[in-house]
Structures are given as C-alpha cells and as structure tokens.
N, C-alpha and C positions, 0 to 999 in steps of 0.2 A: 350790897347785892353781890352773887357768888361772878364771877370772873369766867369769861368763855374760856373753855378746853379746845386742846386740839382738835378732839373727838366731836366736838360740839360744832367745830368748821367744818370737819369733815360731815355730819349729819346735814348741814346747810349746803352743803354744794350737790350733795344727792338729791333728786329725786325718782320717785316710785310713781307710774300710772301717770304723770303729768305729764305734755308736751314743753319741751325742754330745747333750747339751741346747745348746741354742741353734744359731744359725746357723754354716753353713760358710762358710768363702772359697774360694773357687776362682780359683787366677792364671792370667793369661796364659800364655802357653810360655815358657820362661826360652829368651832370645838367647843367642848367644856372648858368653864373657866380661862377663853381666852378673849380679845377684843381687840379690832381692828385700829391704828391709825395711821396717818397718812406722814410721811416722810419728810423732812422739812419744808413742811408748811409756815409761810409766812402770814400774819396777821395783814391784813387786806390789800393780800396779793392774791390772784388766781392761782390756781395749781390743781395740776392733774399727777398725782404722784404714779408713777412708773413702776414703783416694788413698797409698799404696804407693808406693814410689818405687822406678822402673825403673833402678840405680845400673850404669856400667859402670865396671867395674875398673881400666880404665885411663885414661879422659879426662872423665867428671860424671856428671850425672845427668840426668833427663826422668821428669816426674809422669807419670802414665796411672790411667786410675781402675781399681777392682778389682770386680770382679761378687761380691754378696753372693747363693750361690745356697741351692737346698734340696740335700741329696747325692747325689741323682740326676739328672744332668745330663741334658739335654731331647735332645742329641744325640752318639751316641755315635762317635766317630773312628775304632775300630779294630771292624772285619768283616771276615769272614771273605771272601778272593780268589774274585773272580771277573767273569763280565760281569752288570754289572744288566740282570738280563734284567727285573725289575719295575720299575724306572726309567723302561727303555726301555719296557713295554708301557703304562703307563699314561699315558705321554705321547702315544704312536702313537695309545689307542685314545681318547685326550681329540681329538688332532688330525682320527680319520677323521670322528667326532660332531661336529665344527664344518665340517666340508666339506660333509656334509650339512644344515647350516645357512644358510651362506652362499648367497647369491642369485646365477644366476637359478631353479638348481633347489634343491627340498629336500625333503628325505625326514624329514620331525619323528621318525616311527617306527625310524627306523636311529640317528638321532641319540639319542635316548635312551636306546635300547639299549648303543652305544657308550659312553656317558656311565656309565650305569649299569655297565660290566664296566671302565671306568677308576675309579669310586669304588669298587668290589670289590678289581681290585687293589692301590688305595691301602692300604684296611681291612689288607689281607693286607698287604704292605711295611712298614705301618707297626707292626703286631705284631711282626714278623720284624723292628724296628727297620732298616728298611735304609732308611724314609726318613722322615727326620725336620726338620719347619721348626728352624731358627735358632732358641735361645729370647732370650723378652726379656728385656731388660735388668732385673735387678731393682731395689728400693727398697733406696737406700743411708740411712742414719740421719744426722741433722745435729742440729745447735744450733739451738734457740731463739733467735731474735735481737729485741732491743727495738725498739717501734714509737715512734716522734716522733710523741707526741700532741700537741704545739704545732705543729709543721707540719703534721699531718692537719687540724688546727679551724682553721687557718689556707688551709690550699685548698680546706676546704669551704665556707668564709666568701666564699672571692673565686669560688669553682664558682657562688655562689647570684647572686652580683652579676654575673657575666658571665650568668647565664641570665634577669635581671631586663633586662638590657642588650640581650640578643638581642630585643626584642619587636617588632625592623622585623622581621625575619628574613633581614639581609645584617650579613655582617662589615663593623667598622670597626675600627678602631686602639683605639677604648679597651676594646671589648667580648672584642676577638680577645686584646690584652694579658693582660686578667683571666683570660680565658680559659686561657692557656697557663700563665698562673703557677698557679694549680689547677692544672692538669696537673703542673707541676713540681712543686708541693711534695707533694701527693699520694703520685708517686713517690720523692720522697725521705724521704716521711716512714716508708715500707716498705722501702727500699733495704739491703739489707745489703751491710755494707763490707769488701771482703777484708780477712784478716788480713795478709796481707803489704800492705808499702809498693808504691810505683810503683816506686821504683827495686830493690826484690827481684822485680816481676814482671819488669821487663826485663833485670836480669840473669839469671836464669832463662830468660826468651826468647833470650838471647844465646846462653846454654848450650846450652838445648837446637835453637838452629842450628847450633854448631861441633858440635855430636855427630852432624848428621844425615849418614845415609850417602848421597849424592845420586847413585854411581854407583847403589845399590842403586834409589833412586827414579824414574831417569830412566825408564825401561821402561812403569812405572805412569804418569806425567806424559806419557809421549808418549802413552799410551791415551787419558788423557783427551784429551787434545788434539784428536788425531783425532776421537773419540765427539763434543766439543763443536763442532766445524767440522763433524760431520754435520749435528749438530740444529738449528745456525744457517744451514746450508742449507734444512731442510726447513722450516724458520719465517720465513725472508727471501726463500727465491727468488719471485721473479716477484710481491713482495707490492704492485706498484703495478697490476699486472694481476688479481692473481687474490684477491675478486672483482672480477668488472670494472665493475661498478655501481651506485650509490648506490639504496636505496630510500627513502621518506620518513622513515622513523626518522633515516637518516644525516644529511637536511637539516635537520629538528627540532631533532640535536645539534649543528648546526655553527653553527644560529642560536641556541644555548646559548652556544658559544664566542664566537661573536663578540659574545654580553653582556658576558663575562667579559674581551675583550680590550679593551672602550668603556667600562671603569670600574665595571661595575656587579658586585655582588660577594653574590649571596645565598645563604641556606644550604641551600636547596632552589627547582630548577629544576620550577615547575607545569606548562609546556609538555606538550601527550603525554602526560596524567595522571599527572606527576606523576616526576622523577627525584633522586636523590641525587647531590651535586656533586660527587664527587672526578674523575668524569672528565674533566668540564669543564676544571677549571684544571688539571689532568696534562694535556690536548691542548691547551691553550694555553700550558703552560710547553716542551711539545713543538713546537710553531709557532715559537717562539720559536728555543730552542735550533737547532734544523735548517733554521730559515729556509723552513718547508713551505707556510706559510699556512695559511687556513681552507681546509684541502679534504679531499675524501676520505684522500688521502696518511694525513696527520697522523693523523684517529682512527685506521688503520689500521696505520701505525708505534705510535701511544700503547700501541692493545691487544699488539700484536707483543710490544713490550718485556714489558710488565706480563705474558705467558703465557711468556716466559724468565725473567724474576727470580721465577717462580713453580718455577723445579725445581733453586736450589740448595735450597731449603727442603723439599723432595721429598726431594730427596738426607740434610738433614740428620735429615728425620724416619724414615728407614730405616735410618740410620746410628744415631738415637736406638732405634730397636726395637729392632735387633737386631745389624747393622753397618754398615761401611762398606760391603761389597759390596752388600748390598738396598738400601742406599742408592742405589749407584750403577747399579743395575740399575732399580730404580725410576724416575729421571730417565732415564736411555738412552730406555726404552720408552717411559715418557709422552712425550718430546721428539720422540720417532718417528713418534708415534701424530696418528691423521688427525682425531678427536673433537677432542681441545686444540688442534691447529694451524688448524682451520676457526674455531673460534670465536673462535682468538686472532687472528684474518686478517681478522675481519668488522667490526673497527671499531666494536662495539657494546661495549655495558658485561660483558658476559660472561666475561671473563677475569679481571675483580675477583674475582670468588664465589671461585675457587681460590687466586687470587694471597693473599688472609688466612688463608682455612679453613686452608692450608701451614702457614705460620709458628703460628698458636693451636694447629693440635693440636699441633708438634713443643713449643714452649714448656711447655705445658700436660703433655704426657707429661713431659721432663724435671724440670720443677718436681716433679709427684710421682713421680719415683724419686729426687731428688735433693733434695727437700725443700729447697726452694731459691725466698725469695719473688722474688727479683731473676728466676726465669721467667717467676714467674705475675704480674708486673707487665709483662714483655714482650709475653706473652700476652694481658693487659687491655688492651695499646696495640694487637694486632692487633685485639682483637676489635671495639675503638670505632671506628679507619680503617675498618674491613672493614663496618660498618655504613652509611658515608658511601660506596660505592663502587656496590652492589648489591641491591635490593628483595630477591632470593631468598638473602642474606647473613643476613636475621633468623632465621633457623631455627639458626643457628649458635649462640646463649648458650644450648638446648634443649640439644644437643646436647653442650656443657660440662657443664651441670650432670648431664647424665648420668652424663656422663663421670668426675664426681666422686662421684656417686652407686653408682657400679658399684666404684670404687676403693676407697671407705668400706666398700660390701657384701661385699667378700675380705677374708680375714684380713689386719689390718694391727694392729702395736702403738698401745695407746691413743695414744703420742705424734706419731706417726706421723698418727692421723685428726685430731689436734687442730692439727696443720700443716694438713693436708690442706683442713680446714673453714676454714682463715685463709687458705690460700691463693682459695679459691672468692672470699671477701669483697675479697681485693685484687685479682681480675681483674674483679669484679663492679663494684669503687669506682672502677678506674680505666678500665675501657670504661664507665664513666658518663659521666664526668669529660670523656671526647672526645665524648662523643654529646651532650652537652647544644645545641648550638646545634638538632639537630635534634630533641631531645627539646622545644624550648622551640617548635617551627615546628609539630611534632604535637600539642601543648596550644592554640595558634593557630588551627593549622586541621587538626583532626581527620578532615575530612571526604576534606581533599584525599590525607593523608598515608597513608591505609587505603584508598584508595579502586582501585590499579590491583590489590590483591589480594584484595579484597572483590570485586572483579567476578569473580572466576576461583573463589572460594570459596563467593561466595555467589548471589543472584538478584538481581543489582542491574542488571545489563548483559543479562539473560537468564537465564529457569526452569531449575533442574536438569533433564537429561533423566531423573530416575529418581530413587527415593530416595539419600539424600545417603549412606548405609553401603555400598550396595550399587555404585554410582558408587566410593567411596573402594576399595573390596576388586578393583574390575577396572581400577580406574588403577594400582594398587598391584601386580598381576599383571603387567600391561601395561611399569610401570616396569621389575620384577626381572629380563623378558626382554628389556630392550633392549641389553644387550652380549651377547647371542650369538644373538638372533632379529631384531627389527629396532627402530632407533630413534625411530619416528615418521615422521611426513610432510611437514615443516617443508622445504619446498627452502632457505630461507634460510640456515640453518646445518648442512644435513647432505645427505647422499646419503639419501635417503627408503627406506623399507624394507629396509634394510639392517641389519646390527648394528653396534653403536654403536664397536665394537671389530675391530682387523682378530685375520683367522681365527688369527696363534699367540696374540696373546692373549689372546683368547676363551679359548681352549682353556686354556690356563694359570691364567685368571681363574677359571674352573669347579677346578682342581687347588687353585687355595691356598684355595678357599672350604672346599674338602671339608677336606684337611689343618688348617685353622683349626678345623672343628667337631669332628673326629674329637682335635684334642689340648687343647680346651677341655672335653668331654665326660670325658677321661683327666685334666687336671691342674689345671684350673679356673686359666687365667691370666687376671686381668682387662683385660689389653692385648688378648690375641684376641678377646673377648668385643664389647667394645666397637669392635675393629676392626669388628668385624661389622655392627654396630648401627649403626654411623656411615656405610655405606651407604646403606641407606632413609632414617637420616632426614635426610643431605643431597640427597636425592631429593623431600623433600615437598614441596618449591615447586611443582615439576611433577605429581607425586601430587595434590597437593590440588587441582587445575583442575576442579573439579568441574561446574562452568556448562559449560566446553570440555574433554570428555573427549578431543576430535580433537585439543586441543594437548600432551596425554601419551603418549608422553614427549617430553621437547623435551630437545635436547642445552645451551642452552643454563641451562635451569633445574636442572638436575641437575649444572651443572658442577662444584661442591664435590664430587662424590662420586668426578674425577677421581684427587684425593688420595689415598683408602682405596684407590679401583681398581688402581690400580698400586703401589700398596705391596704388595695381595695377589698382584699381578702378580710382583714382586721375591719375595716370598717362597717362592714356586711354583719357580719357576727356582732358589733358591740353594737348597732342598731338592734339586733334582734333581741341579744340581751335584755338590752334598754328597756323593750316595748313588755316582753314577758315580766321584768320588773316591775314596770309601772301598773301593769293593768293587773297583778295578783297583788294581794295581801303582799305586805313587805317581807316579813320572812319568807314567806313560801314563795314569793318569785323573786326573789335571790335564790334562793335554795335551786329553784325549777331551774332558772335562767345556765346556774353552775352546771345542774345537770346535765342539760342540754346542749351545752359546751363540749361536755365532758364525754358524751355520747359521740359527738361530732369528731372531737379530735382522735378516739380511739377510732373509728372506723377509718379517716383518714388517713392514720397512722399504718392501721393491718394493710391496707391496699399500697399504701408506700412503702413498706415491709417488703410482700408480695413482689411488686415492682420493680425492684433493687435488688434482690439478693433471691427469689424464683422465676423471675422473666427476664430481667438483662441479662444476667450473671450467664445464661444457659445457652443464651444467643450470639449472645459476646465470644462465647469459650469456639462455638461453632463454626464460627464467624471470621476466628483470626487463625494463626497457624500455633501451631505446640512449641513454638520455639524454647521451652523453659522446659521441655523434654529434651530436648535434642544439646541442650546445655547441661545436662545431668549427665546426657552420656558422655560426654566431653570433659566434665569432670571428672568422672568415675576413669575414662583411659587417663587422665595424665594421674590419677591419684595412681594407679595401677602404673605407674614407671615412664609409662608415653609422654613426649614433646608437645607444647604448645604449639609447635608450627609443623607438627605432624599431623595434625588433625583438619579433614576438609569438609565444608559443604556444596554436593556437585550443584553450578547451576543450573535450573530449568524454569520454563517459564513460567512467571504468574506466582512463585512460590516463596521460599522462605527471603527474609531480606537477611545478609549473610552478616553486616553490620546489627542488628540487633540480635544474633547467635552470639558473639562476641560478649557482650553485654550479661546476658543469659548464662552463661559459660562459665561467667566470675572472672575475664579477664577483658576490661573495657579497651577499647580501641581498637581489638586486633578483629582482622577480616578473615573471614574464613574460606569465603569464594574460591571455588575452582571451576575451570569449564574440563570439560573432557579432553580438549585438544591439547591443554597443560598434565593431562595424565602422566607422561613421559618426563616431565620433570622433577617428579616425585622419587624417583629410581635413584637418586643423588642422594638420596636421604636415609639415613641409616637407623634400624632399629623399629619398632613396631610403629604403626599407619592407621589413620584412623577415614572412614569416609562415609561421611552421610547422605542418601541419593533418595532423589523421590520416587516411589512406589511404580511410577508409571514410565521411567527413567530406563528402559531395556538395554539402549543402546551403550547409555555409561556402565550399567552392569557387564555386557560385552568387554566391552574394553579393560575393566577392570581385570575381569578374568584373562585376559588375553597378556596385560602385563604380571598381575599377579598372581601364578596359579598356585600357591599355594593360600589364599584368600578366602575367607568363610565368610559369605553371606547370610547373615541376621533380618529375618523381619522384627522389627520392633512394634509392640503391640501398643498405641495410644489408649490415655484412660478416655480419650474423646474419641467418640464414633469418626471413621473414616478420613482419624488424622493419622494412622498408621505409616512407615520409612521405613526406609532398607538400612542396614551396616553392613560395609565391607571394611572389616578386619582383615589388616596385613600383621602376623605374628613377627 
C-alpha cells in the first residue's frame, strides 16, 4: 500500500463547503506545473503552516505567504456575464456629484444628490456581490521569540546617560555615541533571527531568480517604468521655478542650514518658534551632495526627494492591505496628485509628516498580521525619525496606540493579543529611544518646545473666537470637506478654495469611503475600521487650530492623512476593476477594466498638471514678492565693480523680507535692510551705492535725493504685474 505524502496531509487538513472548527487556508491559484505543500509538517501532529511553498515541478522552488481566511471570502471571482451596468453607474454618478463640486461653479444640491444615488447603487452592487473591496490580508500565527534582557538594561542604561549628556541641547561625539548604542542594543535586544542561515537565504534568493519568468514580467516592469518616469516628471519638472519665491519661512530655514554647515549641531532649531532638525542636516547633506548651496534650490530638491521616497512605502502599504495592485494604484495617484506634489515643491518641512506616517502604518499593520517584532521595531524607528522631522508628526503614537487598541478589540486568539500588547511596548521603547535628545530639549525648555502649537490650540498668541467644542466641531466639518469641496485659503501651499483633491479622485475617494463602511458594518475588519479613523485623526494638527479657525484646513497640516487618502483611493478603483472583470468575458473585462483605469488616471493626471504648474504657479508668483529680481540687480551692481555692503533695501511696511534678499542675491546671510533714518550713514562709504525702495516709498526717494544729488532713479519694470521698484543709483 502506497505511503501518505506530505501533500496527502495537507489535502486532509483542508476542507471545501464543509462546517469545520478552526480556521481555513485559502491558496493562491495553483500556476502551471506547480503544487502546493505545507512546510514542516509533522506526521500526526496539527499544523497550520505560515508560508507554503510555491514548488515547481520541474526546476525549485519560491516561498510566498498563504492568507489564513474565514470561509467566506470577501470577494467573490466568478458572476454571472455581462456589462456592469452598476460599476459603471456608480462611478458615472460619483463623477457628475464632483463636477458639481469643483470650482468656478457648484451646485452643493446636485452634488449630493448624485452622491447619494452613487452610495444607493453601491448598497445595491454590493448585496448583488458584484462589487466588492479586495479583503485584507489576515493574521497569520507565529512563535514566541526570547527577549535579551542583558541587552535591553544595557541600552537603557546608555538611553539614560546619552539623555544626562544631551543637557547643551546639540549633538557631540560622545552623547550622539551613547546615543546610537541604546538604539542598537535596544533593537537587538527584540530582534528576532531567521531560522535560516545567510547562506540558505541566498541560496534561496538564487532560486527563486533562476525560476523567475522575466519574459512573463517584462510587460509589468515596462508599466512601471513608464508610470515612474510620469511621476518623476510631475515632481521634478520646472522644480527650480515653480514655486518661484522664497517667503520668510524659506530664509529662517536656510539660516538653520547654514548653522548646521559652520559646525554648529543642535537638537532643536528655536528660530520661528521653534523647529525639529531633521530637515536641516537632510538640506545640508543635500547642498552638499549636489553641490546646490544654501539656496532656495536645495530645500526644494530636499523636500522633492523626501515626497518620492514617500510612495514606495504607499505602494508597500497597499500591497500589505490587500495587494500588489492597490499598492500600485495607490502610489500612481498619489504621485499624480497635485496636494502631495505642491507641498513636496514648497521646500518647507511638510513632506516629513507623510514621508514616516508611510513606512509606521505599513510596518505596524504587517507586524500585526504577521506577528512579527522585527516590524514593530521598524516601525519604532519610523515613529522616533518622524518625530524629529514634523511639529504635526506628534499626533502619530495617538493614532498607533489606536491602532492597537482597535486590533486587541476584534476577535483575536489570546496569544495573538499578547504579541500584539509586546509589540505596542517595542515600537513605544524604541521611538523613545530616537526621541530622547529631543525629549531631553523639552524637559529643558518646555516653554519653547509646546509653544508653536499651544498658539494654535490655545490663547496664548490670541482669544478663541468662540467656545473651544464648538470651534473644534466646525473645524472638524471644515477638515472632512476638504477633498471634495474646498481646501482652505493658504495660497502658499494650495490653489485656495478648491478641493484638496483633483475631480476623479475625489469621486473615488467618496466610493472607497462608502465601500469601507458598508463592509465593516457586514464583517467587522479591523484594518477598515481603523482605515477610517486614521483620516481625522491625521488631520488634527489642522483641526485643532482653534485660536485660527482661518488656517483650517491647511494642506500642509493634514499631510499624514495623504497615506489613508489614496489607499482608499486604490481601493475604490481595484473594486471597480474587480467587478468589470468579473462580470465581462475574461479577456474583454481585463481589457475593459485596464481601459477604464487608463482613462481615469489620464484625466486625473491633465487636471493635476493644470493645477500645479497653471493655477498655483500663477497665484503663487502674485502672491509673494519678486525677491529673485531684486537679487539680479544686486548682482549685476557688484558684478559691475559695486560692494556687497554697498548695496541696500529701504524698509517699508508689509514688503520685502531683507534676509531672504540676501539669499536671492547669491550671498547668504547678509542683511540688506536699511530704514531711511540710517541714510546718513551711508556717506562714510566710498565708491558706487546701490538702493532698492518700494514704489510707494516717496519719502525715502526725498531723502535720497536730498543726500545724493547726483543719483539717478530707475523704475524697474517686474516680469509680474504690479511687482514693479524703484533704484536709486549712486555713481
């Protein structure tokens, strides 16, 4: 009698269609010539194997992990032929509801109407299963692994002495030392160590590269290609131009940078009430590398990069939900989208906020389905960076410990919440662990460290206009409708009363929110749940402005919530795909489905095109002063034989800031300010005079003439409407 196989257990431990105790497995499609089995399985022992291995018949193998589901799978592949006609209408009637949104006209009464018979048809579609989100990935079960309690009391011991150390409040060599080795041992003292050796994971790497099919993958690989040579156009083009000028924030931070390049090294910049350093030495190790200098350029390359290395991690954390394609649906749009590329264009710190929130939720999610502390240590090191990058970055451990708290409140096995509760304690130990130099600067000086969002929360800077609850509940209104009514009035980082979002995906944004509630309401997943959640309350920076209800919403304060937005964005769209798949002929709704995509992302695209570079660009330019004029001529005299400290800009109110002239100029640091009443002490100074006055300035024009008559006044003609200056020329 032939001898049971592996394979033959594993057939026994499955069942299909039966009522079953405990959990199902559900596999992948079985490829050609490949077959499933399960990973050291013991002869009559249970086992639930964790990662299955993908064996092909004729040339190795390739791990892939295996979905532990419930028996009713969240979407179903095979329906009944024909055209989605509910696909298509609740797409159509999501898109006419945001036409009607969009500015210059809007009709709020059509648009909700609309809106309302697009989440009717959802309701309906989604009974009829014809459309259904992607489900997520579930919690796979793991081992317990030992913690190194000699290396834990060993990095907390050097955590206490580098925070004893920190008490100038700038890194040196022995404090920053202490520092990192706490860091290190920390995470090694939680590290869990494959069981495989080095040399089994690369032979396995080996493997599973001679097994890949690369005719099959090229097709895919030239997609992305293209897709990523879109988004690095839409993030690099014309980024030395647009925007085209510095406001005083920009010269603030460039005379950060240039601390940080004359040796001085502290762990928080007070300048401007008060900023967290990581941007600092990122634009000065960026000055560096590109050879850009202190100039506008450099912060505006630094944030560039830092809002691209923010959407492999997009991609990863959609690929973690649910798959690869919402993953990469996710990144397309966001990369396309005119919200993330203004703020990543602006050279301000605003691109941090998303650049970490990315990487901590994907970490954080994986770790608990995969029960895995080697995440939630990854995720402690984003959460402590992403603390040093961004004031509106602290609402982020809130928004963890929910996140654990929502995970612990669904069914899970006890052993499962007692990972779950150790993981919280290692992303908690080890985002401490990085924040201490600035945990040790807020025990220092408390006042300074709380103080630029104690103005905005509370009455330090100025009275609440109104009680403090009922403020909170019309910011909070205010916030929910800024991706599809309008995003506030900030010209610096947005097109002003517009939505924050271009019109497809808006419209889609509204589709995955409903789809989220309509199958959390049906199957209670705690990943939609908290998708949800993780909206608002990466939104409260800006929510809570209470002092300045006019700065809510700001696109900048709300950037975290880029993350969840287009993930529910992805999720939208690879429902709809789904449903056009299933319900046509196989090739033609793949075919349809691509198209349909395809049509969606170009219109997206044109209108975030539009947005970026013929609406901000134009408002922006209006908006700020010419200072990058007024630095030309400032060149062009001392190129012409004139003194750098011959040359002045008169003060008048309201107008240029005389430290970002300097900047502009091509010589950082120098002030150019002069009032009128210092006229006279210009006479001490020998040789040709340079003085820039604003338009409306009579009286220093006066005086100039009065001390220098031989002086010729120039109007300078701006390439911008109504930015036009005086020069007074001393020969």
């Amino acid at each position: 009698m032939r001898e049971p196989t592996v394979l033959d257990y594993v057939k026994s431990r499955l069942t299909f269609g039966k009522k079953h105790q405990g959990p199902q497995i559900t596999l992948p499609p079985l490829e050609k010539k490949s077959v499933y089995i399960a990973e050291s399985v013991q002869p009559g022992k249970p086992h639930i194997p964790d990662k299955p291995i993908r064996i092909n018949r004729e040339t190795g193998a390739s791990v892939k992990d295996v979905n532990i589901v419930d028996p009713l799978p969240e979407r179903e592949e095979k329906t009944r032929a024909g055209i989605p006609w509910l696909a298509f209408g609740v797409l159509l009637f999501a898109l006419i509801a945001q036409i009607n949104l969009d500015p210059p006209v809007r009709t709020i009464t059509f648009a909700e109407i609309f809106y309302l018979l697009s989440a009717i048809l959802l309701i309906v579609a989604y009974r009829k299963r014809e459309i259904r989100l992607a489900p997520p990935r579930p919690v796979l079960e793991s081992k317990d692994q030992p913690v190194r309690l000699e290396l834990l009391w060993f990095g907390l011991g050097f955590g206490v002495l580098s925070f004893l150390l920190f008490h100038q409040d700038v890194f040196t060599v022995l404090n920053t030392i202490l520092w990192c080795a706490s860091l290190l041992l920390a995470m090694l003292a939680f590290w869990s160590y494959p069981r495989e050796t080095f040399i089994g994971i690369w032979v396995r790497i080996q493997s599973t590269v001679k097994t890949l099919n690369w005719r099959r993958m090229l097709p895919g690989l030239a997609l992305v290609m293209v897709l990523g040579a879109v988004i690095l156009f839409f993030r690099l083009y014309r980024l030395d131009q647009i925007p085209p000028e510095m406001v005083s924030d920009h010269a603030e931070k460039l005379m950060d940078v240039m601390d940080v390049l004359n040796g001085q090294w502290p762990v928080y910049f007070p300048r401007n009430t008060g900023r967290e350093f990581f941007q600092f030495y990122w634009t000065a190790l960026i000055s560096k590398i590109f050879n850009s200098g202190v100039t506008f350029f450099s912060l505006k390359l630094g944030t560039a990069l830092a809002g691209l290395l923010t959407l492999p991690y997009i991609y990863l954390l959609g690929k973690e939900y649910a798959s690869k394609r919402i993953g990469l649906l996710a990144a397309v749009f966001s990369g396309l989208a005119y919200w993330p590329n203004v703020i990543s264009r602006l050279g301000l710190r605003f691109p941090f906020y998303p650049l970490f929130v990315a990487p901590v939720l994907f970490y954080m999610l994986r770790g608990l389905r995969r029960q895995s502390r080697n995440d939630f240590i990854w995720a402690g090191l984003a959460l402590g960076i992403g603390l040093h990058g961004y004031t509106s970055f602290r609402i982020v451990p809130i928004l963890v410990v929910i996140g654990f708290i929502l995970f612990l409140l669904h069914r899970q096995s006890a052993a499962t919440r007692r990972r779950a509760v150790l993981g919280l304690l290692v992303i908690s130990l080890i985002s401490l662990v990085i924040f201490i130099p600035l945990m040790r600067y807020a025990v220092n000086h408390p006042d300074v460290f709380v103080y630029r969002t104690m103005t905005r929360v509370g009455s330090i800077e100025q009275p609440l206009p109104g009680p403090a609850l009922q403020v909170f509940m019309q910011n909070l209104w205010n916030a929910v409708r800024m991706f599809n009514v309008s995003n506030g009035e900030i010209w610096v980082h947005s097109v002003t009363h517009r939505p924050a979002l271009d019109l497809i995906s808006a419209a889609l944004f509204i589709i995955g929110l409903v789809l989220l509630i309509i199958r959390y309401v049906s199957r209670r997943s705690w990943q939609d749940l908290f998708l949800l959640i993780s909206i608002p309350i990466l939104m409260l920076p800006s929510i809570l402005s209470l002092a300045f209800p006019a700065e809510n919403p700001s696109l900048n304060r709300t950037a975290g919530a880029i993350v969840p937005v287009f993930l529910v964005i992805a999720l939208a769209v690879d429902a709809l795909m789904a449903s056009i798949a299933s319900r046509m002929q196989a090739a033609m709704g793949r075919i349809t489905a691509f198209v349909v995509v395809g049509i969606l992302l170009f219109f997206s695209g044109a209108q975030n095109y539009d947005l970026v570079f013929n609406q901000y660009y134009p408002v922006y330019q209006r908006s700020t002063w010419n200072t990058s004029e007024m630095g030309e001529v400032i060149q062009q005299f001392v190129a012409e034989g004139g003194r750098l400290d011959s040359a002045w800009l008169v003060g008048f109110p309201y107008w240029v800031d005389s430290r970002v002239l300097g900047f502009t100029a091509g010589f950082p640091g120098h002030d150019y300010a002069i009032w009128p009443e210092q006229f006279a002490d210009t006479l001490s100074k020998e040789g040709p005079k340079l003085f820039i006055v604003n338009l409306q300035d009579t009286n220093a024009v006066i005086l100039l003439d009065e001390l220098y008559p031989s002086g010729e006044l120039v109007k300078y003609q701006s390439r911008v409407e109504s930015k036009d200056f005086l020069i007074f020329k001393v020969p």
